[in-house]
N, C-alpha and C positions, 0 to 999 in steps of 0.2 A: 801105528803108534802103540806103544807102551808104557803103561802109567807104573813108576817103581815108587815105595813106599820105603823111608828110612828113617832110623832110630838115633839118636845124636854121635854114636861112635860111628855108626853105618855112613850116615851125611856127610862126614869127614873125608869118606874115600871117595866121592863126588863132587868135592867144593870144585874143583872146575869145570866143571858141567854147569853147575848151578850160579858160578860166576860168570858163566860164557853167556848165558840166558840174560839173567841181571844186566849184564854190560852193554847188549844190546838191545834188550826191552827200557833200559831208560836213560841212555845215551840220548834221548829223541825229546824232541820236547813235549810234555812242560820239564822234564824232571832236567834234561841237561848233563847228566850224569859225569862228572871229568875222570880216568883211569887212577886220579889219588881219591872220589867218592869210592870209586868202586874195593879200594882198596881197605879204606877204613868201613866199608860195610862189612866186607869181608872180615874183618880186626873183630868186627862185633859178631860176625856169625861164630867165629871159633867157640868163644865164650859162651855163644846161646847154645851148641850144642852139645855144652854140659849142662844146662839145666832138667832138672826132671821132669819127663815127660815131651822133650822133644822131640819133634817127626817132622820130618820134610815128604815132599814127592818130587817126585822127575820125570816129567814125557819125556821121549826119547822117538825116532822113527825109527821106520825098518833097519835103516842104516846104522845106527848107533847115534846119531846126534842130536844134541840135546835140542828141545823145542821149549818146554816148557815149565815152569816148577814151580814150589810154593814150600814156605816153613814157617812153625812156629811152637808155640809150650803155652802149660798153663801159667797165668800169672802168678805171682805171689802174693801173697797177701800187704807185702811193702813195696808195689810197685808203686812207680812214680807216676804212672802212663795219666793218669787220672792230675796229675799237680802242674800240667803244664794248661790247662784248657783257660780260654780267655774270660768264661764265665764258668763260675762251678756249680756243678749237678746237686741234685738231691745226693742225699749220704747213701741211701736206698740205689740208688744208681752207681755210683763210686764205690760203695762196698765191695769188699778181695776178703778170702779166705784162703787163698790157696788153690781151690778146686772149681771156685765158680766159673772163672772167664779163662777163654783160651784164647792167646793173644795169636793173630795172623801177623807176622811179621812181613814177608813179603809174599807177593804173590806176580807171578812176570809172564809172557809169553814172546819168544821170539818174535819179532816183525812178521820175519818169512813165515809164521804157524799162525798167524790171525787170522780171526773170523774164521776158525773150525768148531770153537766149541770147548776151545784145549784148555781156557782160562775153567770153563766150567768145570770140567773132568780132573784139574788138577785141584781144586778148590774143594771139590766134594768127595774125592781121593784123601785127600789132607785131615779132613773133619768125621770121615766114617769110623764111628766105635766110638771117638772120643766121648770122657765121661763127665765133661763142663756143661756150665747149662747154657751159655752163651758164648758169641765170642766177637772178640775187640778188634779193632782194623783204624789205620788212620790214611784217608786219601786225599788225593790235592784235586780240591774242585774244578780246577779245568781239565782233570785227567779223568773228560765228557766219557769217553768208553768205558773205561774203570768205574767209572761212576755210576752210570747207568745198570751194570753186568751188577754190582753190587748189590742197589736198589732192586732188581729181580729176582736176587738170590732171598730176597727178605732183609734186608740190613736196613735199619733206620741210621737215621743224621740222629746224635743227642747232644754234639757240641761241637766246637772250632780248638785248633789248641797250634801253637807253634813247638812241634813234640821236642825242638833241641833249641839250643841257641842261636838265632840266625837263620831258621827255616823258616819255608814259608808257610801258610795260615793252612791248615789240615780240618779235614771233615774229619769227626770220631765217630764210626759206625758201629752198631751193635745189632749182633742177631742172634734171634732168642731160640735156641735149638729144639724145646717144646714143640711140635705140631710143625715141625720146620719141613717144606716141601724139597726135599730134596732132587726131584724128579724135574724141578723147575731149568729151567735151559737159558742164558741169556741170546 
């Protein structure tokens, strides 16, 4: 395996690697994924990877094919991510400048690449160097694996939010990069 590190104009010569992943890691349930979700994720990746400060990663095997990936940017300080939760946070907790929160937008592994490790390696691929002091993620509580790998990575629950219209109820996690073990393995 190889873990490749890319920059939002980089990302773009990958998006189907990174949609071949996506497509398949949550085609499955809970997420259900239909070939028009997949398409308007994609509608939205174009977009994030002009935001400043975007990076993706990409496992890959020996072979060339994609296994694994994860992207994301810092927020902005008018992010909305914080306006969708079903109870609201402290303002201390919600607070954006720009620089504080680095939002995890997706995070996938192939089927066939589970349980190696590969969700780890691309997760902590993704967040080496960055210069946020935390960062943001929204998962669906029965997605038990995802959920669990998170929780070990360090990531607290601080709210529930339905992040669009018509989604379903998301856990909002946060992890505080401080003192953050990164050596930790799910």
């Amino acid at each position: 395996m190889r873990i490749e590190r890319y920059d939002g104009p980089e990302a773009a010569w990958v998006e189907d690697e990174l949609r071949t992943v996506y497509r398949e890691a949550f085609s499955e349930p809970p997420y259900d994924k239909t070939s028009e979700d997949v398409e308007a994720n994609f509608r939205r990746f174009r977009s994030q990877t002009k935001k400043a400060g975007f990076r993706a990663v990409l496992a890959r095997t020996d072979d060339g094919e994609p296994a694994a990936m994860a992207y994301g940017y810092p927020l902005p300080a008018s992010t909305g991510w914080w306006d969708t939760l079903t109870v609201p946070v402290p303002a201390e907790v919600s607070r954006e400048d720009g620089r504080r929160t680095f939002g995890l937008f997706e995070l996938a592994v192939h089927p066939t690449w589970r349980r190696r490790h590969l969700a780890t390696a691309v997760h902590h691929e993704l967040l080496d160097g960055i210069a946020q002091e935390r960062v943001l993620l929204n998962t669906r509580p029965e997605a038990e694996a995802a959920s669990r790998a998170y929780r070990s990575w360090g990531y607290e629950k601080v709210g529930e939010n339905h992040p669009w219209t018509g989604a379903a109820l998301h856990d909002v996690l946060v992890l505080d990069l401080p003192g953050w073990d990164q050596t930790a393995l799910a």
